[in-house]
PyMOL Python script that loads the backbone (N, CA, C, O; Angstrom):
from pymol import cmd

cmd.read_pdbstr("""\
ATOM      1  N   UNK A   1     148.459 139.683  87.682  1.00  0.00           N
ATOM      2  CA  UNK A   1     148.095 140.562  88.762  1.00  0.00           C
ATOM      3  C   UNK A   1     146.920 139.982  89.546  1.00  0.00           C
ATOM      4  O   UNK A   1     146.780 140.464  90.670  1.00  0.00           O
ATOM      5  N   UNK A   2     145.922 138.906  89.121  1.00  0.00           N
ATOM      6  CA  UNK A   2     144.282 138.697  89.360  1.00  0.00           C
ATOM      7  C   UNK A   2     145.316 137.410  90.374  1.00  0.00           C
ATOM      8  O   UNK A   2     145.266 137.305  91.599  1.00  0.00           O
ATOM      9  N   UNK A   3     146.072 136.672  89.553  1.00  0.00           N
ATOM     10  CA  UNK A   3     146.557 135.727  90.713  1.00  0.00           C
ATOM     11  C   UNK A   3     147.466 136.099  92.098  1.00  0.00           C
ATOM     12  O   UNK A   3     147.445 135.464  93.153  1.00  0.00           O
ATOM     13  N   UNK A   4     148.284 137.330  91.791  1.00  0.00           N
ATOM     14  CA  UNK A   4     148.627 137.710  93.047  1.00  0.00           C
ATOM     15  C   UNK A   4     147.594 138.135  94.323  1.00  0.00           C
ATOM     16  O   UNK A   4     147.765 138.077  95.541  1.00  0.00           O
ATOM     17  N   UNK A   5     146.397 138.608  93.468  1.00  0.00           N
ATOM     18  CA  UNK A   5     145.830 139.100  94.670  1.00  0.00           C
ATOM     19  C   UNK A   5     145.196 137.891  95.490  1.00  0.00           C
ATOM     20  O   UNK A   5     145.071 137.950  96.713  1.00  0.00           O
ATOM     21  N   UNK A   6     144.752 136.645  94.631  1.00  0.00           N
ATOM     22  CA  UNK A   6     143.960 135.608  95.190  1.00  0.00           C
ATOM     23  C   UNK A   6     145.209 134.989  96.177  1.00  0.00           C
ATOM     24  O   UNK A   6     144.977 134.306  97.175  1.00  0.00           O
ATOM     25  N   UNK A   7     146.619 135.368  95.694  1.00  0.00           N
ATOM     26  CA  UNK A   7     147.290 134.383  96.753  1.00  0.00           C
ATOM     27  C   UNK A   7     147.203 135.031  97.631  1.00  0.00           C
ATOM     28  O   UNK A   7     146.775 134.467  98.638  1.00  0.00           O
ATOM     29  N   UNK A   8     147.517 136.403  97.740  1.00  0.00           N
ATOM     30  CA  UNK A   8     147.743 137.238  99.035  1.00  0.00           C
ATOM     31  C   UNK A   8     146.959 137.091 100.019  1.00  0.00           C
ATOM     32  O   UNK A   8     147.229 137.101 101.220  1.00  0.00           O
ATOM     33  N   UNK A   9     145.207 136.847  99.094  1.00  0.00           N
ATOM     34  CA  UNK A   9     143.836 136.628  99.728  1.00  0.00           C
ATOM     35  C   UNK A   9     144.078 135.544 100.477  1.00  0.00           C
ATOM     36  O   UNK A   9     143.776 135.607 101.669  1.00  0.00           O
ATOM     37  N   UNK A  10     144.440 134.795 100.149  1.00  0.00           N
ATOM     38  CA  UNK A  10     144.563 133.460 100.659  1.00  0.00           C
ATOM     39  C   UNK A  10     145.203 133.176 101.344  1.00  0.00           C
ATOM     40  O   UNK A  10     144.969 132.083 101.860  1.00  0.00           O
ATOM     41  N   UNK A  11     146.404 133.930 101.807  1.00  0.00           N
ATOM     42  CA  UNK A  11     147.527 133.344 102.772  1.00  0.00           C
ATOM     43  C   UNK A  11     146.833 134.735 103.627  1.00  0.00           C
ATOM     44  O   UNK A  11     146.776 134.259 104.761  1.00  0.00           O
ATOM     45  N   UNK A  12     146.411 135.819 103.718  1.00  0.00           N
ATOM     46  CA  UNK A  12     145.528 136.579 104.867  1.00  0.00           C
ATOM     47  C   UNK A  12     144.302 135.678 105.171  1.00  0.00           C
ATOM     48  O   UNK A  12     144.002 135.788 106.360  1.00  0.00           O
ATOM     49  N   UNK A  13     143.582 134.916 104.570  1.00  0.00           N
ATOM     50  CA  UNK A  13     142.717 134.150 105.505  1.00  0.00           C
ATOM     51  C   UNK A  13     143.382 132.753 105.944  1.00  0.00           C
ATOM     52  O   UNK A  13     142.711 131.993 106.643  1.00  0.00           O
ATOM     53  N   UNK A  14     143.970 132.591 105.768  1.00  0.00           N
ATOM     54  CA  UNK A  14     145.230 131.123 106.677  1.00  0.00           C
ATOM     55  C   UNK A  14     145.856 132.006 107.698  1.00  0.00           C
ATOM     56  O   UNK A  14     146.276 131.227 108.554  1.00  0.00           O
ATOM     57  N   UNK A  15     146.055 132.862 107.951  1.00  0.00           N
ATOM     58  CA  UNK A  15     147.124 133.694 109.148  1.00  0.00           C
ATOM     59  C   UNK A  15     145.831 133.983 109.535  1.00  0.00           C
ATOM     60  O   UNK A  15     145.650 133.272 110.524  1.00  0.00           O
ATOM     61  N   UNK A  16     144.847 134.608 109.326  1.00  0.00           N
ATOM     62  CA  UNK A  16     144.326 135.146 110.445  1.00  0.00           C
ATOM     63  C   UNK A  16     143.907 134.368 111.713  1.00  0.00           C
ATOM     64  O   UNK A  16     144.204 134.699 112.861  1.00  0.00           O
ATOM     65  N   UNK A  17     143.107 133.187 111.320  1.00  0.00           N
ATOM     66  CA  UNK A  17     143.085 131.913 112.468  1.00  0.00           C
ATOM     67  C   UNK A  17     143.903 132.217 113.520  1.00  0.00           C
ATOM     68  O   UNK A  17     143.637 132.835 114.551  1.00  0.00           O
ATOM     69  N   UNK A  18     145.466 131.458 112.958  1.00  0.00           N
ATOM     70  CA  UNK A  18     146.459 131.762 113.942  1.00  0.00           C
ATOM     71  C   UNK A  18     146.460 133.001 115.095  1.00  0.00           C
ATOM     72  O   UNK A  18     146.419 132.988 116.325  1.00  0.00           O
ATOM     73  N   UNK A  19     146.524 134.035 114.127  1.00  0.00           N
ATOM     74  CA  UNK A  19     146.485 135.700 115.146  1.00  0.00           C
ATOM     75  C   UNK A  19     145.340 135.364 115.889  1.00  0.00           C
ATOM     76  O   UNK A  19     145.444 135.738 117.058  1.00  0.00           O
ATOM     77  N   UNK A  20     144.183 134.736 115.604  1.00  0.00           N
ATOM     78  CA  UNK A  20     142.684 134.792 116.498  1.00  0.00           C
ATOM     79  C   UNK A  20     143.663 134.062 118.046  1.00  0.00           C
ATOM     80  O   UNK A  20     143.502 134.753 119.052  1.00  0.00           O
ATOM     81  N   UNK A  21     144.296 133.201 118.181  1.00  0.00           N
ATOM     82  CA  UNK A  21     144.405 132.647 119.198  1.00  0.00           C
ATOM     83  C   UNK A  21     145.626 133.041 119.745  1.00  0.00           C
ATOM     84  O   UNK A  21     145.952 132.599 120.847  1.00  0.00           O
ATOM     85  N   UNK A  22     146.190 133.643 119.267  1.00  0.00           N
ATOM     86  CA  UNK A  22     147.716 134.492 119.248  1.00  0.00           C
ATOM     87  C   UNK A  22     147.430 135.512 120.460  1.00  0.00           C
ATOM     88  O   UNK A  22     148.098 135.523 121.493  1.00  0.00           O
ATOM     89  N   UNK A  23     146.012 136.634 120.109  1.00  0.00           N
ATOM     90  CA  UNK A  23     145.910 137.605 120.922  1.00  0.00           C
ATOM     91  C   UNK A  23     145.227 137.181 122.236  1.00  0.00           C
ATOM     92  O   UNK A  23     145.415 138.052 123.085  1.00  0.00           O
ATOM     93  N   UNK A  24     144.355 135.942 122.794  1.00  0.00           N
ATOM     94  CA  UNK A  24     143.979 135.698 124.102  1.00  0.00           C
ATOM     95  C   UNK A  24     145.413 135.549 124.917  1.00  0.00           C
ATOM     96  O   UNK A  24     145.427 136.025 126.052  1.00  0.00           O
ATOM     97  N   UNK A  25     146.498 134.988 124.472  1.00  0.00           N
ATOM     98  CA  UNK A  25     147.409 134.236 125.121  1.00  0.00           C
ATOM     99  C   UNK A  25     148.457 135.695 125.566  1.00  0.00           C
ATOM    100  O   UNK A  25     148.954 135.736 126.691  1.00  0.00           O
ATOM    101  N   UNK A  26     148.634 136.517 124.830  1.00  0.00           N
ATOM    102  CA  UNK A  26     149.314 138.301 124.884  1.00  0.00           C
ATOM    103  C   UNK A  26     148.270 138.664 125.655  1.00  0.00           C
ATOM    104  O   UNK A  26     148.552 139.813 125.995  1.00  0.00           O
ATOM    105  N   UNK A  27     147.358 138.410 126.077  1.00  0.00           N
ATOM    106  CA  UNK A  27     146.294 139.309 127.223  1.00  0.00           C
ATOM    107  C   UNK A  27     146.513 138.950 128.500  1.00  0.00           C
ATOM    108  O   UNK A  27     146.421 139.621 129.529  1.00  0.00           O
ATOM    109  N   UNK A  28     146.880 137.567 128.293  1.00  0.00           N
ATOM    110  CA  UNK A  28     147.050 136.714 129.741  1.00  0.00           C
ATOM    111  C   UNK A  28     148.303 137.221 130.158  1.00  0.00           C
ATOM    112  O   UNK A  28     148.477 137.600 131.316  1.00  0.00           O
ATOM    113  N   UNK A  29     149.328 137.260 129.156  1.00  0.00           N
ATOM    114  CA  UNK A  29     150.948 137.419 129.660  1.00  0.00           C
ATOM    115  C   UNK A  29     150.550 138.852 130.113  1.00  0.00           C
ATOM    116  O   UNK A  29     151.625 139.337 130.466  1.00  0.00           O
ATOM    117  N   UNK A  30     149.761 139.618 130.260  1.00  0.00           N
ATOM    118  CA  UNK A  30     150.101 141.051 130.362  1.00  0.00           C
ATOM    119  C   UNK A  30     149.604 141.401 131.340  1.00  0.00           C
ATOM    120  O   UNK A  30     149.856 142.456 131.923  1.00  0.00           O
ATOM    121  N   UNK A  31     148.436 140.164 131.834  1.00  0.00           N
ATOM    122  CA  UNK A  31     147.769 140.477 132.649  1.00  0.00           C
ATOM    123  C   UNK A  31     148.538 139.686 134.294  1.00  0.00           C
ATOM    124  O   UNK A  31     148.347 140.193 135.399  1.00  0.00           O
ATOM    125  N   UNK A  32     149.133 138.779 134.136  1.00  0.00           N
ATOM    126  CA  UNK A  32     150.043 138.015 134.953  1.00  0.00           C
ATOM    127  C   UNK A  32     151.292 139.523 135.043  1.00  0.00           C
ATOM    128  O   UNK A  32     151.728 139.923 136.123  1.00  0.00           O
ATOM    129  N   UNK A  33     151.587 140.007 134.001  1.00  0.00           N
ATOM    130  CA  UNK A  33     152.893 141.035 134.126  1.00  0.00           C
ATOM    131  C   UNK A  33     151.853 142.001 135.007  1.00  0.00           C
ATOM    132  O   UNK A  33     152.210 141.730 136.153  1.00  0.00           O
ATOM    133  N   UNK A  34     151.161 142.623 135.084  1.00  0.00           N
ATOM    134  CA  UNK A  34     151.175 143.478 135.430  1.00  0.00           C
ATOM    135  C   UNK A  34     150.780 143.972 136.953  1.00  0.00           C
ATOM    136  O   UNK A  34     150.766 145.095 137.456  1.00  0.00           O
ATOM    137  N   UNK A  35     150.355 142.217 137.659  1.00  0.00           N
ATOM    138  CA  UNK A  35     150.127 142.167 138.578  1.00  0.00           C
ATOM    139  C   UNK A  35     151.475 141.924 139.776  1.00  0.00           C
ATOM    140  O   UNK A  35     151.448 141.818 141.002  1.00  0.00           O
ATOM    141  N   UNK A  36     152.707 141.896 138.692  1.00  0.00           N
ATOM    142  CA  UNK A  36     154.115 142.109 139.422  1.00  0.00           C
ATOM    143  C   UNK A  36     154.766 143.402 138.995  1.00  0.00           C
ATOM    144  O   UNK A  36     155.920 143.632 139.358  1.00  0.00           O
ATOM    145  N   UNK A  37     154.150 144.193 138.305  1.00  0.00           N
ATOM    146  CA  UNK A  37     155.240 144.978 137.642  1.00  0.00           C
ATOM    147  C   UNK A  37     155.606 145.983 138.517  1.00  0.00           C
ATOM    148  O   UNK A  37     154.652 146.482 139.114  1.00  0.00           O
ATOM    149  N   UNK A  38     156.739 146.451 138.785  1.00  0.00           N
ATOM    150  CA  UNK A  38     156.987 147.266 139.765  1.00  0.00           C
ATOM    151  C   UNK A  38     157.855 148.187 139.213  1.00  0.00           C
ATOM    152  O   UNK A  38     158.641 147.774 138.361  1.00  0.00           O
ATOM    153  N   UNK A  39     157.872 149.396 139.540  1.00  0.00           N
ATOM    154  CA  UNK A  39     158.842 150.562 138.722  1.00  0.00           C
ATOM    155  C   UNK A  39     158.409 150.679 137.696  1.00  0.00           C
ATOM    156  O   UNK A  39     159.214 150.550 136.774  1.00  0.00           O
ATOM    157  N   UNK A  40     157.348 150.895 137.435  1.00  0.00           N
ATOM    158  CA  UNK A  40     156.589 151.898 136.385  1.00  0.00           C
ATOM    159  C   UNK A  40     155.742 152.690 136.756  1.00  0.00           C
ATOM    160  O   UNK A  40     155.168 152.424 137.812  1.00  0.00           O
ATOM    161  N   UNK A  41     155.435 153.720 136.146  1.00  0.00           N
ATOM    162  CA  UNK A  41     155.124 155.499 136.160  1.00  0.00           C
ATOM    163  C   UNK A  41     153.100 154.792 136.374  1.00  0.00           C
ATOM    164  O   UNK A  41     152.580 153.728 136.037  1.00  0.00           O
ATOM    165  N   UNK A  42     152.710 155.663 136.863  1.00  0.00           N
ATOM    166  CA  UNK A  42     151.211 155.951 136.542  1.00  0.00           C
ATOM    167  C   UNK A  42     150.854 155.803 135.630  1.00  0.00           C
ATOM    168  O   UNK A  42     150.084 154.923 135.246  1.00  0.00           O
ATOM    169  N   UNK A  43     151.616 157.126 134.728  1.00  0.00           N
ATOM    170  CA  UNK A  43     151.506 156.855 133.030  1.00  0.00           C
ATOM    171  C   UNK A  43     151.201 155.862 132.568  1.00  0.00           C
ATOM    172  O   UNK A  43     150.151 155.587 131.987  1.00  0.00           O
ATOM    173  N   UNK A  44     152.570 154.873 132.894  1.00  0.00           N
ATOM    174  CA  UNK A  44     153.000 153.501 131.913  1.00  0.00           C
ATOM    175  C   UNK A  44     152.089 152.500 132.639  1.00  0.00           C
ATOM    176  O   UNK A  44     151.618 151.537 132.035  1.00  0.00           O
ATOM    177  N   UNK A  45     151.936 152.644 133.449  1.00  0.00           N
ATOM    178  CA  UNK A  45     150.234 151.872 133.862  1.00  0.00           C
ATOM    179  C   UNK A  45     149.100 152.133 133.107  1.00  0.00           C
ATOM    180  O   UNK A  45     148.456 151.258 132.530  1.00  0.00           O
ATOM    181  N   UNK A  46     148.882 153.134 133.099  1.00  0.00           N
ATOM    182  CA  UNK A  46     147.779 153.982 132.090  1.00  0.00           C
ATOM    183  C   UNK A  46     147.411 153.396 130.890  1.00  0.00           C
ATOM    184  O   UNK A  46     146.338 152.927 130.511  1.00  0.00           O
ATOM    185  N   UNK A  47     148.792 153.540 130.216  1.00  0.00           N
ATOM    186  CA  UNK A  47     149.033 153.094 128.611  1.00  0.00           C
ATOM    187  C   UNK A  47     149.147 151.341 128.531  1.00  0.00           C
ATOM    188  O   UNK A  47     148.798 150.719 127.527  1.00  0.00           O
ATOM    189  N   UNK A  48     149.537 150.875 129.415  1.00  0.00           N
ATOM    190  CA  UNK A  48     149.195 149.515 128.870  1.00  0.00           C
ATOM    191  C   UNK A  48     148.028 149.262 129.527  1.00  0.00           C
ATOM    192  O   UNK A  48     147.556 148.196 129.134  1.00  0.00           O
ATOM    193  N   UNK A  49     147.359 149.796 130.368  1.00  0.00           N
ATOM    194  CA  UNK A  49     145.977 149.265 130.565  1.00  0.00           C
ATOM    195  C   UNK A  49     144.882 149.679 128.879  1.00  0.00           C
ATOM    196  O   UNK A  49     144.078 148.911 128.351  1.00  0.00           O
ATOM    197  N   UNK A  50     145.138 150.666 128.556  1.00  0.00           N
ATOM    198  CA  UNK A  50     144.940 151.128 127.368  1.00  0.00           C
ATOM    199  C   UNK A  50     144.880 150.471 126.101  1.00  0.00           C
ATOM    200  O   UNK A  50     143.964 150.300 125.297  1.00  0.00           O
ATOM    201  N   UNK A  51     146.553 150.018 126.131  1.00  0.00           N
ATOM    202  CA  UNK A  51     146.795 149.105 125.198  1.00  0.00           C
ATOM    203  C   UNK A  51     146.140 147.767 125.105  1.00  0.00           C
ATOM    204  O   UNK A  51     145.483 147.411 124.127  1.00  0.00           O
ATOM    205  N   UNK A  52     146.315 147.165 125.990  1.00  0.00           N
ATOM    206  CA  UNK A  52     145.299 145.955 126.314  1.00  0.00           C
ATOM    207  C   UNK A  52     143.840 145.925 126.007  1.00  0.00           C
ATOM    208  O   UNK A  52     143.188 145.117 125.347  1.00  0.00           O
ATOM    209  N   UNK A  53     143.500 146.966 126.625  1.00  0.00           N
ATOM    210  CA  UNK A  53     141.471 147.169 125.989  1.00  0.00           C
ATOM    211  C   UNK A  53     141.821 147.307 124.514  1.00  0.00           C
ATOM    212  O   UNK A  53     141.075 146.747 123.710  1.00  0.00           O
ATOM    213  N   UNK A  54     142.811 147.952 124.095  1.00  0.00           N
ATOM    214  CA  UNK A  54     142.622 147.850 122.904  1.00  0.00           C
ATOM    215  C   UNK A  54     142.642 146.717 121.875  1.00  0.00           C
ATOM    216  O   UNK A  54     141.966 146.390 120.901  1.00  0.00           O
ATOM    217  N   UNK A  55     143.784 146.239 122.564  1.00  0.00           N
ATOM    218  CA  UNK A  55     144.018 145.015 121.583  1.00  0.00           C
ATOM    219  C   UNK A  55     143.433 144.132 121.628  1.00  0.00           C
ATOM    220  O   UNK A  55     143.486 143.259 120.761  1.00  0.00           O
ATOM    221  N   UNK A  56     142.400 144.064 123.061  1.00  0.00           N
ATOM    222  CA  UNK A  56     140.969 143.111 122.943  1.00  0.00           C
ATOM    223  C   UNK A  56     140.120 143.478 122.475  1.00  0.00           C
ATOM    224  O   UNK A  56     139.362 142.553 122.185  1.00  0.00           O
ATOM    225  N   UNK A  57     139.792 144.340 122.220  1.00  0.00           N
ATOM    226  CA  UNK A  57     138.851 145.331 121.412  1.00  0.00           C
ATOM    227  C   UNK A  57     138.936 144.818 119.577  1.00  0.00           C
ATOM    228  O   UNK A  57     138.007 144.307 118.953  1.00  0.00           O
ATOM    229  N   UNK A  58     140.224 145.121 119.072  1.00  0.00           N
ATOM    230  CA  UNK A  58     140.635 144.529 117.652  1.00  0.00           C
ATOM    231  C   UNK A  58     140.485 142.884 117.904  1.00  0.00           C
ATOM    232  O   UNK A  58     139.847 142.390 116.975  1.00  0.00           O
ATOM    233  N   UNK A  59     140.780 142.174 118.622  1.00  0.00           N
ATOM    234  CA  UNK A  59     140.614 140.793 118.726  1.00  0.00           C
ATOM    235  C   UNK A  59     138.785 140.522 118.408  1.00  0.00           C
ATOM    236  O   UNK A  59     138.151 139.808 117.631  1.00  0.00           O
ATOM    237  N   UNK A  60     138.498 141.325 119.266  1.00  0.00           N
ATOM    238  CA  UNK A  60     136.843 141.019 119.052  1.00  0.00           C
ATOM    239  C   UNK A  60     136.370 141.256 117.637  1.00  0.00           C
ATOM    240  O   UNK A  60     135.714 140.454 116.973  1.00  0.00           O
ATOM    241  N   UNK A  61     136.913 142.838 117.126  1.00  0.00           N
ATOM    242  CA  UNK A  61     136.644 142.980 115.862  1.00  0.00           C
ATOM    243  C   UNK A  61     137.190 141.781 114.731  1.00  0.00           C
ATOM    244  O   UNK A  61     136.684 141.860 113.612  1.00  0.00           O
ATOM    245  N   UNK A  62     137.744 141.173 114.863  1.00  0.00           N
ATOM    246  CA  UNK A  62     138.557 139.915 113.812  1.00  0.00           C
ATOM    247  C   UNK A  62     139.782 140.941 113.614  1.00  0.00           C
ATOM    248  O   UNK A  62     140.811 140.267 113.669  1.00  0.00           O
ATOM    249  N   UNK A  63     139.993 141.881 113.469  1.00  0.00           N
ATOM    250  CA  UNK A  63     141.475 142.918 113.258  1.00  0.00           C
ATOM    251  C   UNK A  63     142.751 142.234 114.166  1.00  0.00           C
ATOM    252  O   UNK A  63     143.380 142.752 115.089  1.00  0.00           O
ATOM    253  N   UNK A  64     142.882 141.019 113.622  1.00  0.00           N
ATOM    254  CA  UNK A  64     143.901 140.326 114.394  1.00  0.00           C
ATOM    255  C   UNK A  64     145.401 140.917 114.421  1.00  0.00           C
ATOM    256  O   UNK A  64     146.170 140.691 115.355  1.00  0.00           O
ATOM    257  N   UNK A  65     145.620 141.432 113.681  1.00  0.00           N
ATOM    258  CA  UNK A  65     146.888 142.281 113.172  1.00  0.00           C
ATOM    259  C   UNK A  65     147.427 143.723 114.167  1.00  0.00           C
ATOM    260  O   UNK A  65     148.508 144.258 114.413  1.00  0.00           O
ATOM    261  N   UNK A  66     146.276 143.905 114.464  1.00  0.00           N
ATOM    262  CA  UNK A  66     146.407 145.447 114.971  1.00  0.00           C
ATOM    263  C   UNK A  66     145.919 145.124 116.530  1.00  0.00           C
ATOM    264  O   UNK A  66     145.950 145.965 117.428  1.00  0.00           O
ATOM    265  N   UNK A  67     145.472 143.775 116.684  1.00  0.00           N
ATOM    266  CA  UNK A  67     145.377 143.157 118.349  1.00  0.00           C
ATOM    267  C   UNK A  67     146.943 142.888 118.945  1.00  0.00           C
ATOM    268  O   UNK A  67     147.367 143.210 120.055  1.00  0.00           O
ATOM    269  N   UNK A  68     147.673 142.184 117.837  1.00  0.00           N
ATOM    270  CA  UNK A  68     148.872 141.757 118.120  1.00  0.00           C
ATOM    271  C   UNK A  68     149.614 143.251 118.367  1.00  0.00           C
ATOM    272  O   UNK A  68     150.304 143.347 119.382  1.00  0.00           O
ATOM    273  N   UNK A  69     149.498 144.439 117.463  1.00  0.00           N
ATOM    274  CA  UNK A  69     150.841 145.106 117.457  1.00  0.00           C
ATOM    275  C   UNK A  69     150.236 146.286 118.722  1.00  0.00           C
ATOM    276  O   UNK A  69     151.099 146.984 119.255  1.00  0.00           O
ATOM    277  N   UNK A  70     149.163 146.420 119.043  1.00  0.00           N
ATOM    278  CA  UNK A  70     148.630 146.827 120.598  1.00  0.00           C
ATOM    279  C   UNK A  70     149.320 146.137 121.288  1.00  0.00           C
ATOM    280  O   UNK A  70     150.378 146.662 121.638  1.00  0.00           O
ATOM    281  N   UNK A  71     148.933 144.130 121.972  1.00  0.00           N
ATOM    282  CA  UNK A  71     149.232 144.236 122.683  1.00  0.00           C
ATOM    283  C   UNK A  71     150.789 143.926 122.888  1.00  0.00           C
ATOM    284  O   UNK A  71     151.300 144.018 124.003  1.00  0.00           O
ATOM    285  N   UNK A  72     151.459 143.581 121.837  1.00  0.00           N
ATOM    286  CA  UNK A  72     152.624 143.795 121.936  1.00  0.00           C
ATOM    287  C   UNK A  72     153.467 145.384 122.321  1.00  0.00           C
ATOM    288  O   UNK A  72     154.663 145.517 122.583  1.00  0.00           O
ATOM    289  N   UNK A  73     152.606 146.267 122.263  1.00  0.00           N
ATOM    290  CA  UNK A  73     153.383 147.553 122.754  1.00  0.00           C
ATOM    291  C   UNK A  73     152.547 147.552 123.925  1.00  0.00           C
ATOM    292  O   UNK A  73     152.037 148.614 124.281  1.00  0.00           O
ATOM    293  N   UNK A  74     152.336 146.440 124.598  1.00  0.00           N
ATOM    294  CA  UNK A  74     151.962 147.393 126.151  1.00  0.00           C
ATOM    295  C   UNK A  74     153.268 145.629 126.819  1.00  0.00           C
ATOM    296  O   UNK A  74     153.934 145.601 127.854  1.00  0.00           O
ATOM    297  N   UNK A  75     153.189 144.794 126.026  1.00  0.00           N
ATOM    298  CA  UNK A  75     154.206 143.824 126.687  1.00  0.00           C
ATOM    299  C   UNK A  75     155.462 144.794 126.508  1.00  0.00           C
ATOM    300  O   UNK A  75     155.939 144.851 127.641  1.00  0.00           O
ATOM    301  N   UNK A  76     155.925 145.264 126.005  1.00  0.00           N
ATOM    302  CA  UNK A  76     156.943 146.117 125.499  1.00  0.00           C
ATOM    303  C   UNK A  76     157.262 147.152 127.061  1.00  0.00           C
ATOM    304  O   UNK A  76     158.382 147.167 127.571  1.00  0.00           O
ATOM    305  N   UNK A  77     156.442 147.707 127.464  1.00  0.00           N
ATOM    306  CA  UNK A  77     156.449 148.535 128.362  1.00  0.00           C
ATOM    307  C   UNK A  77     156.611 147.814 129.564  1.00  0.00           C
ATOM    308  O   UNK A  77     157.514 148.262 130.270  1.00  0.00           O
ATOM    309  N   UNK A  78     155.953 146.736 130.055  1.00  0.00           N
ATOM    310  CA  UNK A  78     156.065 145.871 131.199  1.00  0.00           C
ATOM    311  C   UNK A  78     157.402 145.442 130.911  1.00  0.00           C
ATOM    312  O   UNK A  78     157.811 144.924 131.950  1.00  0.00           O
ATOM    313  N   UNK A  79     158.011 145.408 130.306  1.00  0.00           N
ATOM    314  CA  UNK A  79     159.200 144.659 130.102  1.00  0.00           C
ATOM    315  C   UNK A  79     159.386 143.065 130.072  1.00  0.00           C
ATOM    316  O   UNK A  79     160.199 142.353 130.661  1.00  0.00           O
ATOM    317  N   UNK A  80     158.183 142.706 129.035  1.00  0.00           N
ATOM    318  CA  UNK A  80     157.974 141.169 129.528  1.00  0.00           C
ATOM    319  C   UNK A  80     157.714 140.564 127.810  1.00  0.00           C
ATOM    320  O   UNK A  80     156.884 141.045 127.038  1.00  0.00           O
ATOM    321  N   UNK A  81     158.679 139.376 127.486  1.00  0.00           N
ATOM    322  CA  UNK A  81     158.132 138.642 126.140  1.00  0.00           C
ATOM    323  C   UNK A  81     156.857 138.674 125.509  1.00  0.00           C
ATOM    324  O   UNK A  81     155.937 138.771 126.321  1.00  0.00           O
ATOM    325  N   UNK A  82     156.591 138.634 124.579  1.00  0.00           N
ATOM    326  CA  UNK A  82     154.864 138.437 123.913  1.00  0.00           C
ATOM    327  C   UNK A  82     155.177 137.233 124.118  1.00  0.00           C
ATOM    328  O   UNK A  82     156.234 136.769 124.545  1.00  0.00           O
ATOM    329  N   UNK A  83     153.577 136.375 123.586  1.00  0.00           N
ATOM    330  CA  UNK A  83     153.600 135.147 123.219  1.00  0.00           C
ATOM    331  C   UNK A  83     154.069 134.914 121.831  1.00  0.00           C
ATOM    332  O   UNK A  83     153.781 135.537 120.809  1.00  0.00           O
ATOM    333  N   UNK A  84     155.060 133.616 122.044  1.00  0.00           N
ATOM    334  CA  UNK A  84     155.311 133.566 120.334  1.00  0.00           C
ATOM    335  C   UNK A  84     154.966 132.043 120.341  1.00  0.00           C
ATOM    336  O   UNK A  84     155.224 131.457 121.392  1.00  0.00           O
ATOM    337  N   UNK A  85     154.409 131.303 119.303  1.00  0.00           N
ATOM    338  CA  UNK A  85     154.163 130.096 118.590  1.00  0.00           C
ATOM    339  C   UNK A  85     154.884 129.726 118.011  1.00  0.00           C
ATOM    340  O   UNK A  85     155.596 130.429 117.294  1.00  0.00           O
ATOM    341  N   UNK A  86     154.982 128.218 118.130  1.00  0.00           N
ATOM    342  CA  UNK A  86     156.187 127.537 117.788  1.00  0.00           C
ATOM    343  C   UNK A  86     156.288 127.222 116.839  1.00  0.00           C
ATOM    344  O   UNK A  86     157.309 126.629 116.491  1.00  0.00           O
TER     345      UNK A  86
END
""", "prot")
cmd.dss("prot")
cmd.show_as("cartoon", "prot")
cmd.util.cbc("prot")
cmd.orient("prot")
């Protein structure tokens, strides 16, 4: 059980790196989307402007996890790909 947790430990500090540079590149795509997006509500403007502070907000905190699944629900709404790594 003492070794599962050290691996788990260990492969969450190897991913997080990645997510650190994961969430600037989902800020940019959203921010390029949203300066075309056309046919969406006030609302859905609202909420991904929302979403976005947020998920820069968790980026700042190191909460790389919960940066990604923010700003992936405001790419979601623009109707536009996240960034994915190859």
């Amino acid at each position: 059980m003492k070794q599962l947790f050290i691996v788990v430990a260990v492969l969450i500090g190897m991913t997080s790196p990645a997510f650190a540079k994961h969430c600037p590149k989902d800020a940019k795509i959203i921010d390029q989307a949203m300066g075309k997006a056309i046919g969406l509500t006030k609302m859905q403007m609202t909420e991904v402007i929302a979403l976005r502070a947020k998920g820069v907000a968790y980026h700042k905190d190191g909460e790389h996890g919960e940066a990604i699944k923010a700003l992936h629900a405001a790419t979601k709404i623009l109707g536009v790909k996240p960034y994915k790594p190859m």
